[in-house]
N, C-alpha and C positions, 0 to 999 in steps of 0.2 A: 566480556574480557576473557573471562574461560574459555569460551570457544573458540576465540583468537588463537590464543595458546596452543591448544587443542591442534590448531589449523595447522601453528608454526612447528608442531614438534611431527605432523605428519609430514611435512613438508619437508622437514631439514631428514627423515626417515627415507623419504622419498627419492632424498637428493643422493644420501651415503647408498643405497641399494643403488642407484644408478649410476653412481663413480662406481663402487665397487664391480658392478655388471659390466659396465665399461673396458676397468682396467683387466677383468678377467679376458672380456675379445682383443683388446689392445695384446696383453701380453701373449696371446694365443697365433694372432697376426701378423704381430711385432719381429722383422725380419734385420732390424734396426737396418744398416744401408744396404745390405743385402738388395740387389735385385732378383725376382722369380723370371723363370724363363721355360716354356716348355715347348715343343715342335709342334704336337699336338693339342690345341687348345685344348681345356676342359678333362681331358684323361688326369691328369695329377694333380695332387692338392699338396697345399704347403701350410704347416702351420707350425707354432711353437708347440712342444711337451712339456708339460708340468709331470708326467705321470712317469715316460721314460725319460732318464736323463743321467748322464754320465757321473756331473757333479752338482753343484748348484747352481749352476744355469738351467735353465730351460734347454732341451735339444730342440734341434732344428730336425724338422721330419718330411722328409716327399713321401706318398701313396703315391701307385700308379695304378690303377685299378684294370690299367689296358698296358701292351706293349708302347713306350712312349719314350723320349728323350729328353729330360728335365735334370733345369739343375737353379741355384742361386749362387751369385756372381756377385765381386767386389772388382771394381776397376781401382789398380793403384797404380802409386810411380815407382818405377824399377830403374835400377842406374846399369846402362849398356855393359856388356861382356862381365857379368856378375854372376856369383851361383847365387841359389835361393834354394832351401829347403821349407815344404809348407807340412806339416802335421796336423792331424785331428784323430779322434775316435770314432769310430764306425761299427753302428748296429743293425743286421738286418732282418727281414721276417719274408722269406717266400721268395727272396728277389730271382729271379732266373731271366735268362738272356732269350731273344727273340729265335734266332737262329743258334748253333751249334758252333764253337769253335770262334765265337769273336770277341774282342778285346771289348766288353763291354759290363755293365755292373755298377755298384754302389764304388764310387771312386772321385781325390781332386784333379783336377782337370786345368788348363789354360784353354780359355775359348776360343774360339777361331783356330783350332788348332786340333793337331791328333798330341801333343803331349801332355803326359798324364802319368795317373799310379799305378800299383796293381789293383785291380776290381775285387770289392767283397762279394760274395753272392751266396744265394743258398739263407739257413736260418742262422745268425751264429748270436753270440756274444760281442761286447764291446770290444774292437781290435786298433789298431795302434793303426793307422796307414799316415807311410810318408812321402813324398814326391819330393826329388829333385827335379830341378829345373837350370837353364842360361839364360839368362836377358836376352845374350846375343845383340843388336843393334836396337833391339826396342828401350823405348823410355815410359811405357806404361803397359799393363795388359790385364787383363781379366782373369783373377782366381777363380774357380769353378769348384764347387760340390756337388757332387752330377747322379742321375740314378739313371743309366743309358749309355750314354757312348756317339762319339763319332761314326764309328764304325757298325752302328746296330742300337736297337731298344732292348728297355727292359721293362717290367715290371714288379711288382712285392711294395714293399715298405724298406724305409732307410731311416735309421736316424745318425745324423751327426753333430759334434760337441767335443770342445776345448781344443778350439784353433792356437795356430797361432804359427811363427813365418819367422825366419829367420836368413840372413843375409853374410856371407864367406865372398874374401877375396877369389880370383880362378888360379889354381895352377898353371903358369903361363912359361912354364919348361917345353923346349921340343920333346921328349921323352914321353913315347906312347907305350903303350902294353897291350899286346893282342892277345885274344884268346881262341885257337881252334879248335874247333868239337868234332872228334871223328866216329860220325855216329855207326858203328859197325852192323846195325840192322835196319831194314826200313820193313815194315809189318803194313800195310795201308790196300785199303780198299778203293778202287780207283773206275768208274764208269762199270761197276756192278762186277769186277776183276777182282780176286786179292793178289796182290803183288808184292812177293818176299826176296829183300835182295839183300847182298851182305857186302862189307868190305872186304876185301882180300889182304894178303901178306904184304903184296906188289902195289896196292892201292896207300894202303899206310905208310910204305916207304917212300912213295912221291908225294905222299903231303909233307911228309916230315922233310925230304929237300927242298919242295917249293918253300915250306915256310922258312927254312937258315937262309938259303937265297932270297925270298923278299924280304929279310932283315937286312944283309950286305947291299942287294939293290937300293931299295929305298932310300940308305945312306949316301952309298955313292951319286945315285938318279938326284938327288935332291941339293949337293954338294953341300952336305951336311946339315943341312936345314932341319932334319927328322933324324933323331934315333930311336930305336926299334927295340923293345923286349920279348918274349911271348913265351906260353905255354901251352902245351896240345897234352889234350886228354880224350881217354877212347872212354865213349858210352856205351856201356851194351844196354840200357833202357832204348828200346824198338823207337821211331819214328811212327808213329799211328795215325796222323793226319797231315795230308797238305792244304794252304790253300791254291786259292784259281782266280785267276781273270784271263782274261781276252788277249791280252798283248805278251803276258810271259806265259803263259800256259802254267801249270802243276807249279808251287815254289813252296817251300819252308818259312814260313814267319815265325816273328818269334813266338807270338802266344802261339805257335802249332806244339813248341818244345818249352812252354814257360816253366814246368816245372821241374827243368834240365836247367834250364837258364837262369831261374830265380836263384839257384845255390850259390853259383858265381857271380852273377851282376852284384847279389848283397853282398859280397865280398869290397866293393868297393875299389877294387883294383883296376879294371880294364876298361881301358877307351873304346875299343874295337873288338867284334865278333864275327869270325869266319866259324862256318859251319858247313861239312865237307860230309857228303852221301855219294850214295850209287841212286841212279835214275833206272837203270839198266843192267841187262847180263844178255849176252848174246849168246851164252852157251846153256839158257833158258827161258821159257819162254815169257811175257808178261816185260812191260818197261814202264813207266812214267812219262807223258807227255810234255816234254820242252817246248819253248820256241825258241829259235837262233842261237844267241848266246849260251855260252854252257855254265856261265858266273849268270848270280844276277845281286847288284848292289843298288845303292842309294836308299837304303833300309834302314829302319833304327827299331830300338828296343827298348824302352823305359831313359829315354834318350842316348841310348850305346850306337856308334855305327853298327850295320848288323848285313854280310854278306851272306849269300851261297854258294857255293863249290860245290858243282853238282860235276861226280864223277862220270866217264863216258864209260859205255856199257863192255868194253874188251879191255884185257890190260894189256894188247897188245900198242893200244892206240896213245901216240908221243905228245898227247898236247899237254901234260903235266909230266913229262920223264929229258930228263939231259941228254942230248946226243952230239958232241962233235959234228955229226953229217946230217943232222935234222931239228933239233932244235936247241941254241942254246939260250932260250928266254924261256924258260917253262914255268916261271912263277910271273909267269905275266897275266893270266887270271886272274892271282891274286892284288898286284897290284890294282890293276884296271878296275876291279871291284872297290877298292878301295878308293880311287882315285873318282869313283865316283862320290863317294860320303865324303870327299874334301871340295867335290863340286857344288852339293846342296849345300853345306855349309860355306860356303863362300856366298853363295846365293841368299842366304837368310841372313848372315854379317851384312849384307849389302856391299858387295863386291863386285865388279863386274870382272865378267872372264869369258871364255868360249865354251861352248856345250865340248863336252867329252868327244862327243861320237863326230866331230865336227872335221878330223883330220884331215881330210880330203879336200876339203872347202882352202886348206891354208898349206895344201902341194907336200901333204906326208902321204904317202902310202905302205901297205902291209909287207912286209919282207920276208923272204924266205931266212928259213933260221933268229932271225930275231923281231917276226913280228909288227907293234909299231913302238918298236920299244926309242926309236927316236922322238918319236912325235910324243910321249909320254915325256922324255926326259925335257921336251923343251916347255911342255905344258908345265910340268911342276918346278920350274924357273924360271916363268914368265920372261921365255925365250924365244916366241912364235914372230913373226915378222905380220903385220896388220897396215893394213891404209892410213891406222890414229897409232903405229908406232908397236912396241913390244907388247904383247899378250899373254895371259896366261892366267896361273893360281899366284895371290898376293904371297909374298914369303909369310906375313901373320899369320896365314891359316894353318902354319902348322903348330902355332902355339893356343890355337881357340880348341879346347877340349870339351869332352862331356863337362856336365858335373857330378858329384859324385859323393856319396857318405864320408871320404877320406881330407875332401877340402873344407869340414866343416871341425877339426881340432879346434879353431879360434873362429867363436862368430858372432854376429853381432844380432841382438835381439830386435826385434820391431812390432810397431803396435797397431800397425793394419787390420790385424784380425783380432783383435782386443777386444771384448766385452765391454759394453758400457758400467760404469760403477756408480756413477753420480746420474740428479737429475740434469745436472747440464749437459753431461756426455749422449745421456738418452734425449737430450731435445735438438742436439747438434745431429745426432742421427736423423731425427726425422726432417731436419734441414736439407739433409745431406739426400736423402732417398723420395724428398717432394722434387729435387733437382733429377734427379736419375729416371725418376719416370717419363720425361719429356724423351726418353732414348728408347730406338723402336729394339725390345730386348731380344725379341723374336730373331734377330739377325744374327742373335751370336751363336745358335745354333743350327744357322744355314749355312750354306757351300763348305760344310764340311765334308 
C-alpha cells in the first residue's frame, strides 16, 4: 500500500514537471494566430520571450542568423476605402540590411505588398513604430511584423510587443496639399564619378511658377473636381544617393531622402510629394544618367504620392519656363507626374481606365506650345471617346487620399491584434492557427 503511494505521488510529480515543461515550449512557440513566414527556409527562428519584453506579454522575436526575409502575419477583415493605423513596439540587436540604401529592417508591413513603416535597424531600445495604411477596394489583408523587406533581406534580432490597430473614417474632401522639395545640392557618386550639381536662381524661379500654375491648372483641367494647396521648401541637406534600374535609369526614391522626408510626411499634412533636382550642368562637366522622361512618377512614400522633377542641365532650356512663342504649358511635368499617382490609384480602387502613355492609341497628339495638355484635360474628365463609350480617370479618385496621422482625431479601436486574456481566448487561437496552417505561407512573401 506504501509503495502504491509512493508510485502515485511520483507519478502526479511526473505529470506537473511535464505540464509545467510543456507550457514552458507552449508559451515559447505559442504565436497565438500569428502565422510564421520566411523566404528562406530555416535561416530564422521565431519564438516567444519571456526574458525580453516590453510589458507583460511575452515578445514576439525573429533571429535571422543569415540575410533573409521573415515575418509573422494575421489575416483580418478590413472594410474598403478606410484608414487604419497599426502600432507596436520594436526592439532590435545587430539588425542591418543586406545591401545599402534599401527600404528594408525590423518594420509592420501588409503582405503582398510594398506598403509598410519606417524600418528599425542597427542596436536600439524599445521604439514606438506606426503605419498608416487605405483598405483601398480590399476587404481583407495581411498584417505583417517583418525583419527584411520587399525590397531586400536583413539580418540581427527583433523583438516586437503591444500591438494593436485602429480604424478612422478617410478624408473624402477634393482638397489636396502638395509638397515640393527643391533640393539645391546633389553631392552623389555615380559609375565611380562624383557629381556635384546645384540649383540655380533661374531653376528655383520656374519651380516656383510651375507649381502656382499646376494649382490653377489642375482646377480648371479638372472642372473643379481637385483643389490644390502646397508648399515649396529649399533643402540645402546634399542629395547623396540615387537609386537605378533598367527602364528609368538614375532616380530619387524616397528612402534615398527619407531623412528629408520623414520631418514632413510626420507632419501629417501632405498627400503628394514633388521633389525637384538638377541631373545635369552643361557649363560643367559630370551629369546623371536619365532615360526619356525628365519627371518620373507613379512613386509612393510611406503611402504619399511621391514624384521626380528632374531639372535639365541648361537654364536656357523652356521645358519648365512660360513663353508666349514657345511654351505655354510648362507645368506640364508636373501634372503628368501626378497624373500618374491618380492612374495607380485608380488601378488598386479597382477602376478601369486607359494607361497614361496611351494618347496616341485614342487620336491625341503632342503639340507645339501646349504639349498634350488636351489629351490630359480629357483623361482627368473621363472625356476620351472609346469603342465601350467615354473613358478615363472615375471623378472619385480625386476624393481617395492617402491616409494619414491627421484622419485619426476620432477613431475607433479594434481587437485584431489583442492579446489573449482568458483560457478560452488562448484556445480559440490555437483553433484559429490549426486552420491557418493549411495556407501555403511561403506565398506571402513571393512576387513581391
Amino acid at each position: 500500500m506504501k509503495n502504491k503511494k509512493i508510485k502515485n505521488i511520483i507519478s502526479i510529480i511526473f505529470i506537473i514537471v511535464l505540464l509545467i515543461f510543456s507550457y514552458q515550449i507552449y508559451n515559447k512557440r505559442n504565436f497565438n494566430s500569428y502565422i510564421k513566414a520566411e523566404y528562406n527556409p530555416g535561416i530564422s527562428k521565431f519564438e516567444r520571450d519571456s526574458q525580453v519584453k516590453y510589458n507583460n506579454y511575452n515578445s514576439y522575436k525573429i533571429e535571422s542568423i543569415d540575410y533573409n526575409d521573415a515575418m509573422f502575419f494575421k489575416k483580418i477583415e478590413v472594410k474598403p476605402n478606410t484608414s487604419y493605423k497599426v502600432k507596436c513596439k520594436i526592439k532590435t540587436e545587430n539588425v542591418e540590411t543586406k545591401n545599402e540604401n534599401i527600404d528594408a529592417g525590423a518594420h509592420i508591413c501588409i503582405g503582398n505588398s510594398f506598403e509598410k513603416s519606417d524600418n528599425v535597424v542597427g542596436t536600439t531600445d524599445w521604439k514606438e513604430v506606426v503605419f498608416y495604411f487605405n483598405s483601398k477596394n480590399r476587404k481583407e489583408l495581411n498584417v505583417g511584423f517583418r525583419l527584411g523587406g520587399a525590397e531586400g533581406d536583413a539580418k540581427g534580432k527583433a523583438w516586437f510587443s503591444d500591438f494593436s490597430i485602429e480604424s478612422a473614417a478617410v478624408n473624402t474632401s477634393n482638397n489636396w496639399n502638395f509638397l515640393c522639395l527643391l533640393f539645391n545640392n546633389v553631392d552623389v557618386n555615380i559609375n565611380g564619378q562624383n557629381v556635384k550639381l546645384q540649383l540655380t536662381q533661374i531653376d528655383k524661379d520656374d519651380m516656383t511658377t510651375c507649381m502656382r500654375r499646376f494649382q490653377t491648372s489642375m482646377k480648371e483641367m479638372t472642372n473643379g473636381k481637385m483643389n490644390i494647396e502646397y508648399d515649396i521648401a529649399e533643402i540645402t541637406t546634399p542629395i547623396s544617393s540615387f537609386s537605378y534600374d533598367e527602364e528609368n535609369g538614375y532616380y530619387v526614391s524616397g528612402y534615398n531622402i527619407k531623412d528629408v522626408l520623414d520631418t514632413y510626411v510626420k507632419q501629417g499634412k501632405y498627400d503628394h510629394v514633388f521633389v525637384a533636382f538638377r541631373t545635369g550642368d552643361i557649363n560643367r562637366k559630370g551629369a546623371i544618367p536619365v532615360n526619356d522622361w525628365i519627371g518620373l512618377g507613379s512613386m509612393e512614400y510611406r503611402g504619399l504620392g511621391f514624384s521626380n522633377i528632374r531639372l535639365p542641365d541648361d537654364d536656357n532650356n523652356y521645358v519648365y519656363k512660360y513663353d508666349n512663342g514657345i511654351n505655354i504649358f510648362p507645368e506640364e511635368v508636373f501634372i503628368h507626374e501626378f497624373l500618374h499617382t491618380l492612374e495607380r490609384n485608380s488601378k488598386e480602387y479597382g477602376y478601369e481606365r486607359p494607361e497614361l502613355h496611351s494618347n496616341s492609341t485614342y487620336g491625341y497628339e503632342n503639340k507645339k506650345m501646349i504639349g498634350l495638355k488636351e489629351w490630359y484635360q480629357d483623361y482627368m474628365n473621363k472625356n476620351i471617346n472609346s469603342n465601350n463609350g467615354k473613358i478615363g480617370l472615375p471623378s472619385e479618385i480625386y476624393t481617395k487620399k492617402p491616409s494619414k496621422s491627421t484622419d485619426f482625431t476620432y477613431s475607433h479601436k479594434l481587437d485584431y491584434l489583442k492579446e489573449p486574456e482568458n483560457i478560452i481566448e488562448e484556445l480559440n487561437n490555437v483553433v484559429i492557427r490549426i486552420r491557418m496552417l493549411f495556407n501555403n505561407s511561403k506565398e506571402i512573401l513571393e512576387n513581391q
